[in-house]
C-alpha positions in Angstrom: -27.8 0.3 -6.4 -30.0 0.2 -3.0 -28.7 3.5 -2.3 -31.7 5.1 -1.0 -32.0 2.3 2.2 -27.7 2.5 2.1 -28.3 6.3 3.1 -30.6 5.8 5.7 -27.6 4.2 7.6 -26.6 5.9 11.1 -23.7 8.5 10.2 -20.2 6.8 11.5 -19.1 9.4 14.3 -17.3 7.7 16.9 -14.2 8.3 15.5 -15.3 12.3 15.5 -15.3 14.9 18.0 -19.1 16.5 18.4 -17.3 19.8 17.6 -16.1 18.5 13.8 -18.4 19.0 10.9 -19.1 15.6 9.1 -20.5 14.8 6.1 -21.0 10.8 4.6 -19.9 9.2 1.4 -21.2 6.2 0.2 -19.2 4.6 -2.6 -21.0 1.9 -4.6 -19.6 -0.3 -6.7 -21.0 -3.0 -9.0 -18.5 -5.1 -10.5 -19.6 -6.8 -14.3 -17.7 -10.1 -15.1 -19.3 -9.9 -18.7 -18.5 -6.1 -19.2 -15.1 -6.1 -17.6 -16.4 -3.0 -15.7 -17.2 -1.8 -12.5 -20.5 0.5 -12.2 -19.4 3.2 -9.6 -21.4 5.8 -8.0 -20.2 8.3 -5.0 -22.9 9.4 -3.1 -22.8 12.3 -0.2 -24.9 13.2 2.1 -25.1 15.7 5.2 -25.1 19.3 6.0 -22.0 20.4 5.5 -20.3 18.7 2.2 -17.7 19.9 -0.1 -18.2 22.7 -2.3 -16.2 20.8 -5.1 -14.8 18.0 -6.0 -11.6 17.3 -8.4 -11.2 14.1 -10.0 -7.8 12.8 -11.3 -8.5 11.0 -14.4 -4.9 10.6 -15.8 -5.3 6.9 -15.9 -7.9 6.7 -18.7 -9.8 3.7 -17.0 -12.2 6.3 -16.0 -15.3 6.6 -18.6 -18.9 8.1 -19.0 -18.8 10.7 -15.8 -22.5 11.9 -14.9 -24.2 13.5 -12.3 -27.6 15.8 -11.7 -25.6 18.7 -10.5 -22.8 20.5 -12.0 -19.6 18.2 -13.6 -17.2 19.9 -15.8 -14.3 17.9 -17.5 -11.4 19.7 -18.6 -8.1 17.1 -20.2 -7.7 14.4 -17.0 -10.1 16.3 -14.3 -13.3 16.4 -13.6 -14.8 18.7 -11.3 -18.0 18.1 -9.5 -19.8 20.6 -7.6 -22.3 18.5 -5.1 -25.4 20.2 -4.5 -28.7 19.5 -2.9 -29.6 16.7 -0.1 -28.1 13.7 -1.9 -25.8 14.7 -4.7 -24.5 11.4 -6.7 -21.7 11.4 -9.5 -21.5 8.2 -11.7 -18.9 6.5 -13.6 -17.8 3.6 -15.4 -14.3 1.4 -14.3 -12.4 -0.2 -17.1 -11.2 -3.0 -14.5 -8.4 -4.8 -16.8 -5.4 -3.3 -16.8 -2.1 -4.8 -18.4 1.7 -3.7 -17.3 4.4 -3.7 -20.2 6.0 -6.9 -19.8 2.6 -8.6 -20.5 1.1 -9.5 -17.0 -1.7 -7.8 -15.3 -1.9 -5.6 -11.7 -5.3 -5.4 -12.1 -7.8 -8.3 -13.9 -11.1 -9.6 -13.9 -12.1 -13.0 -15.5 -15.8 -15.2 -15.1 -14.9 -16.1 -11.8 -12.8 -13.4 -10.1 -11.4 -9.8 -10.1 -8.5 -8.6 -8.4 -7.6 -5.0 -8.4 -6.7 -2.6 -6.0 -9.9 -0.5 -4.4 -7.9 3.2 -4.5 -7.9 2.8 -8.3 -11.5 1.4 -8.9 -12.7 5.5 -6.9 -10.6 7.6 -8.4 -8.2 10.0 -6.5 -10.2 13.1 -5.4 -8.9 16.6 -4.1 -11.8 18.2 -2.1 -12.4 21.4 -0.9 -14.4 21.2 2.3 -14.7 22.6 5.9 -15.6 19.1 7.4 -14.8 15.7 7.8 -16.3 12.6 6.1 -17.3 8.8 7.2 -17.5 6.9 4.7 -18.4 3.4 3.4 -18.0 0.9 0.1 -20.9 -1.0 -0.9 -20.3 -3.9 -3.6 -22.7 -5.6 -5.6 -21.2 -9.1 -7.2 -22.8 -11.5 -8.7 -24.4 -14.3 -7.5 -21.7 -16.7 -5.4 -19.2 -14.4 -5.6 -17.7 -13.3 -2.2 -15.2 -10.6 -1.7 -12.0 -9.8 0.6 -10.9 -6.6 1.8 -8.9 -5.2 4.4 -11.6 -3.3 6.1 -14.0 -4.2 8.8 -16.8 -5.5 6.9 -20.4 -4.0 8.5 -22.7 -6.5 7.1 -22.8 -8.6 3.4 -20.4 -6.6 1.0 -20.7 -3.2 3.0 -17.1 -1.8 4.4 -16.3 0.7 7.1 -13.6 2.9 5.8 -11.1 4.8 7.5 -8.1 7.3 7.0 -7.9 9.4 10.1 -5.2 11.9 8.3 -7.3 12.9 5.8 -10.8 14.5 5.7 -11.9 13.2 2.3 -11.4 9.6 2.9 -11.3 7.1 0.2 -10.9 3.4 0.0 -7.4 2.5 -0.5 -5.7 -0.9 -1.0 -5.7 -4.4 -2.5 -9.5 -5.8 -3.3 -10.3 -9.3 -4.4 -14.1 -10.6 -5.5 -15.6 -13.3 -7.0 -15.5 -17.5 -6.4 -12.1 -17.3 -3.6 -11.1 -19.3 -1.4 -8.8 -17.8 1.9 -7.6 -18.6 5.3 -6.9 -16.1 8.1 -5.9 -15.8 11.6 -4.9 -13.1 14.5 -1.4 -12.5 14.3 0.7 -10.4 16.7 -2.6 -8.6 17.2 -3.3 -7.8 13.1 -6.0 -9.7 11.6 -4.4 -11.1 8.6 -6.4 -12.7 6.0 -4.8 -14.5 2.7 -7.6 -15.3 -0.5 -7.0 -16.0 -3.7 -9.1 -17.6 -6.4 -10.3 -21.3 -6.0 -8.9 -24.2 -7.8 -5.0 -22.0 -8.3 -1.9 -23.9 -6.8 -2.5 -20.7 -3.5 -0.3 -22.2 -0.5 -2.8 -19.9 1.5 -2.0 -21.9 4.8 1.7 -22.0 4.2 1.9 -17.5 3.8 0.0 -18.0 7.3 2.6 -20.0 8.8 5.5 -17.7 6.8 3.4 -14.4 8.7 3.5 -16.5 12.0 7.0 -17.0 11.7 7.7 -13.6 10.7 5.5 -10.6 11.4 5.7 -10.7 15.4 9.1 -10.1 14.8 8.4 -7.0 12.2 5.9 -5.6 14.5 9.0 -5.3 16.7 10.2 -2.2 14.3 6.6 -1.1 13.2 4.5 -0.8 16.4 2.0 0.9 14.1 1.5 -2.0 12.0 -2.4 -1.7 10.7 -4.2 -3.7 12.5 -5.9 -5.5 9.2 -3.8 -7.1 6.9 -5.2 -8.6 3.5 -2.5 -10.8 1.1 -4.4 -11.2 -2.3 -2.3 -13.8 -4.6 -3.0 -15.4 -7.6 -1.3 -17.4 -10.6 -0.7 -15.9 -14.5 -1.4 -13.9 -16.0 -1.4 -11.7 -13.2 2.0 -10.0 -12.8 4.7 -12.4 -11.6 5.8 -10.1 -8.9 5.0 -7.6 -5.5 3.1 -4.8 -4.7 2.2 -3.4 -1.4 -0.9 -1.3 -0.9 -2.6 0.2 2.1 -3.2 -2.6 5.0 -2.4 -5.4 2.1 -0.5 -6.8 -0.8 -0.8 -8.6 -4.2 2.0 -11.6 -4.6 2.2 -13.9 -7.5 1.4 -17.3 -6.4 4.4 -18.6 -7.7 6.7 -16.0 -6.0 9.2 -18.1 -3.3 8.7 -16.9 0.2 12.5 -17.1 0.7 14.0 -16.9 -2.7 17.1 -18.3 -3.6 19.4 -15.3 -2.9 18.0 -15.6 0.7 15.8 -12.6 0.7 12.0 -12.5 0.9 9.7 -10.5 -1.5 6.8 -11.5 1.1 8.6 -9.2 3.9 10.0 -7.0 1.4 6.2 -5.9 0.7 5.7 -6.4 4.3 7.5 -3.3 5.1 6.5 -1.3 2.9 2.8 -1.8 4.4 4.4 -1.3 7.5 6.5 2.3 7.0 4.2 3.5 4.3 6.8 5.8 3.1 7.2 7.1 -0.8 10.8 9.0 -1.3 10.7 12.6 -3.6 13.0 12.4 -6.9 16.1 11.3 -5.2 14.9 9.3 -2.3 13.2 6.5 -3.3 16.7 4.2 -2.6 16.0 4.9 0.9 12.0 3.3 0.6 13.3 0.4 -1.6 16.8 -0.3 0.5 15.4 -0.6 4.2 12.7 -2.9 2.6 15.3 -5.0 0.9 18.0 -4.9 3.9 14.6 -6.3 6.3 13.7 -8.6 4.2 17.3 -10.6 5.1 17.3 -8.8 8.3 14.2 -10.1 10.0 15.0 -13.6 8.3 17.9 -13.6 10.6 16.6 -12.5 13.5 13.9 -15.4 13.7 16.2 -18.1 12.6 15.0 -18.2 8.7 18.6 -18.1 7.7 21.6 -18.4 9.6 24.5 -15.8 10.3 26.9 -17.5 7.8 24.0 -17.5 5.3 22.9 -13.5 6.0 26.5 -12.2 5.3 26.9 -13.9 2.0 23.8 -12.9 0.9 24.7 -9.3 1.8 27.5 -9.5 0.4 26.2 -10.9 -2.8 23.7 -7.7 -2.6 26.9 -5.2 -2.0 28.6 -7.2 -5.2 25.7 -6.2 -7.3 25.1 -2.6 -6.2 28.5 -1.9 -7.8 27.0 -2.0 -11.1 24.7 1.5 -9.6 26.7 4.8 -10.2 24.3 6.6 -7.6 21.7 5.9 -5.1 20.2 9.4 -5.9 17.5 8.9 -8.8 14.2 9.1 -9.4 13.3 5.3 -8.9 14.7 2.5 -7.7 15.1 -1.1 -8.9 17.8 -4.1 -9.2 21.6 -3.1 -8.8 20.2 0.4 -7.2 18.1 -1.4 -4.4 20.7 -3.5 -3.9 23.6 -0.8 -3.1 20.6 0.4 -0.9 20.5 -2.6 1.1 24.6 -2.6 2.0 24.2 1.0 3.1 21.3 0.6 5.3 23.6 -2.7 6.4 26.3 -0.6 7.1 24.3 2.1 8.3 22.9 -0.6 11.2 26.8 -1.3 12.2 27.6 3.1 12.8 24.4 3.9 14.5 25.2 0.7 16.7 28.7 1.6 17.4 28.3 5.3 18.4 24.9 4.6 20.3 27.1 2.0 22.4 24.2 -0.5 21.1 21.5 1.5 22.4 20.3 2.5 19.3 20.3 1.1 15.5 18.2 1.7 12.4 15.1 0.4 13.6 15.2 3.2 15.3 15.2 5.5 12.3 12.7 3.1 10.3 10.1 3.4 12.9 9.8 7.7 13.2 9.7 7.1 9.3 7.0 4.4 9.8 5.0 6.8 12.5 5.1 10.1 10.3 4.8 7.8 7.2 4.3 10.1 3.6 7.4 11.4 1.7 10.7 10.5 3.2 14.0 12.5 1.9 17.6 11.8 2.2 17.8 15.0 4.7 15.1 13.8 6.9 16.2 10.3 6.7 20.2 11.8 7.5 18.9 13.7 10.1 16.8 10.6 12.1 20.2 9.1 11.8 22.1 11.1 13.7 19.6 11.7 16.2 20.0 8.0 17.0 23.8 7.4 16.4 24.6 11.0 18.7 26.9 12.6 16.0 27.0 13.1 12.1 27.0 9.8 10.1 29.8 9.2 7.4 27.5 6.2 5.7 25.3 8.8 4.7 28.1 11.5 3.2 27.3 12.6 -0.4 30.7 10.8 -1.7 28.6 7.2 -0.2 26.0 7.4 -2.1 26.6 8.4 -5.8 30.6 8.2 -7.2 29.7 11.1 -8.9 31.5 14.2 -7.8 30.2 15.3 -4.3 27.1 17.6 -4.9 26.0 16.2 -8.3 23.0 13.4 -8.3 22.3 14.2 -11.8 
């Protein structure tokens, strides 16, 4: 897997101060269209890697761990313990993976794979002093291209990055094989949209959509990555959404405005864009600003009139009757919906008591620059900072019609 000329590469420090301890990974991938799986090796290299290295197996994709120095697997971990000048641990990738209503988040065929790239190296807990650089090398096969979103260094070698965290990994949506895509600087993020060739794509028309729209977004989400890949395809991929770091997946036949006026496009949008995850009662709050933007930006470019927003609000709020409480574990349908009206009428208090000097993109976009876990005292608490006084939308009694303290 030309890892002995990959290794010889300059180490990646400009990101570094000459004070931090750095080490380099060099992930390696080859992806088989006739085995369905990926060959994946993680290689290190430097004076001061990590003593060990736990590896979350849970999803069972993962299959056939090696390595020269020791690997110990215990139920879903592995631990590695890198030793030596150029320690490498092996593994094999079952690439295919099928959700329960039938369609596939992650698939490869003859002439293309899509999957997302924080699956394909599985998720690792180190324990290290330094920091690492790191890059992904993938080996296709012959007139197969590939699209990530990550600055590519030279033919199917990526630069990673994740300046919060030491051990970085690649994270986010991946597609390779025969594609065909269209991209373009928008609002200063290099967006790119690919899909496989000869599928009904409308790779052009998502531009236009992400002309339209993500200025606007990038109003609420200065932080916006500055890469943006939107992989899409047709069945039997799932026929649905799904954000990822710096991109997305959406089913080519998904509407970008659907007929109840909201967007799934923007709905994933923001969730690229806040990169947020709620704890076991929280996860309203990730799913209901991302559903309230995705009519709220449509109205603030002209996508949909005023007349048009309300009802489809309103519609929203009709539905969200049918959710006894906003405070579960997950979120989906009649839940998100009630989400959406609060965060709606959550707009209108922080607006009136801030004398319209505030609102909730004020709240969404501390969220969006901490990013990790939000919770519903955190996300209480950024509301009030921007309305000036305690907010009744987010009382207890609003958010489940439960008895006040129970969310069970």
């Amino acid at each position: 897997m030309m890892l002995k000329r990959l290794l010889t590469l300059p180490l990646l420090l400009a990101t570094l101060s000459p004070a931090v301890q750095a080490y380099e990974i060099l992930y390696s991938a080859e992806i088989s269209p006739n085995s369905k799986l990926a060959e994946v090796e993680m290689a290190l290299s430097g004076d001061d890697m990590p003593s060990k290295l736990v590896l979350n197996l849970r999803s069972g994709r993962y299959q056939d761990l090696e390595s020269d120095t020791p690997l110990k697997i215990e139920g879903d971990k592995a631990t590695w313990q890198p030793e030596g000048k150029n320690p490498v641990l092996k593994y094999r990738f079952v690439i295919d993976n099928q959700r329960s209503n039938g369609g596939y988040d992650s698939r490869i065929t003859k002439d293309w794979a899509i999957l997302r790239s924080d699956k394909l190296i599985a998720p690792v807990s180190a324990t290290s002093r330094g920091r690492s650089t790191a890059r992904l090398k993938l080996e296709l096969p012959d007139q197969w291209y590939a699209a990530l979103p990550y600055p590519e260094i030279e033919d199917n070698l990526y630069e990673l990055s994740d300046p919060k965290r030491k051990f970085v990994r690649p994270k986010g949506w991946m597609i390779v094989g025969k594609i065909g895509s269209r991209q373009d600087m928008i609002a200063g993020t290099e967006t790119r949209v690919a899909g496989p060739k000869n599928e009904n794509i409308r790779r052009q028309d998502i531009l236009a959509f992400l002309n339209w729209n993500l200025p606007e977004l990038k109003k609420i989400f200065p932080l916006f990555p500055d890469h943006l890949l939107i992989v899409t395809a047709d069945d039997p991929m799932w026929r649905g959404g799904l954000s990822g770091t710096r991109s997305l997946y959406m089913h080519a036949d998904r509407p970008l405005i659907s007929g109840n006026r909201t967007s799934s496009m923007i709905h994933e949008l923001v969730h690229v864009g806040t990169g947020i995850h709620g704890d076991d009662e929280s996860d309203w709050i990730v799913e209901g600003l991302a559903e309230f933007y995705s009519l709220e930006i449509l109205r603030r470019t002209g996508g949909i009139s005023e007349t048009r927003y309300q009802e489809a609000m309103d519609k929203l709020i009709k539905w969200g009757k049918k959710a006894p409480s906003l405070l579960v574990e997950r979120s989906s349908g009649p839940i998100t919906a009630r989400a959406a009206g609060v965060m709606q009428q959550l707009d209108k208090e922080i607006r009136e008591a801030s004398n319209g000097k505030a609102s909730i993109d004020d709240v969404a976009r501390e969220l969006a620059r901490t990013r990790g876990e939000v919770t519903l005292e955190r996300f209480r608490s950024l509301s009030e900072k921007a309305a000036g006084k305690p907010v009744d939308t987010l009382a207890t009694e609003n958010l489940t019609d439960r008895a006040k303290g129970s969310s069970k």
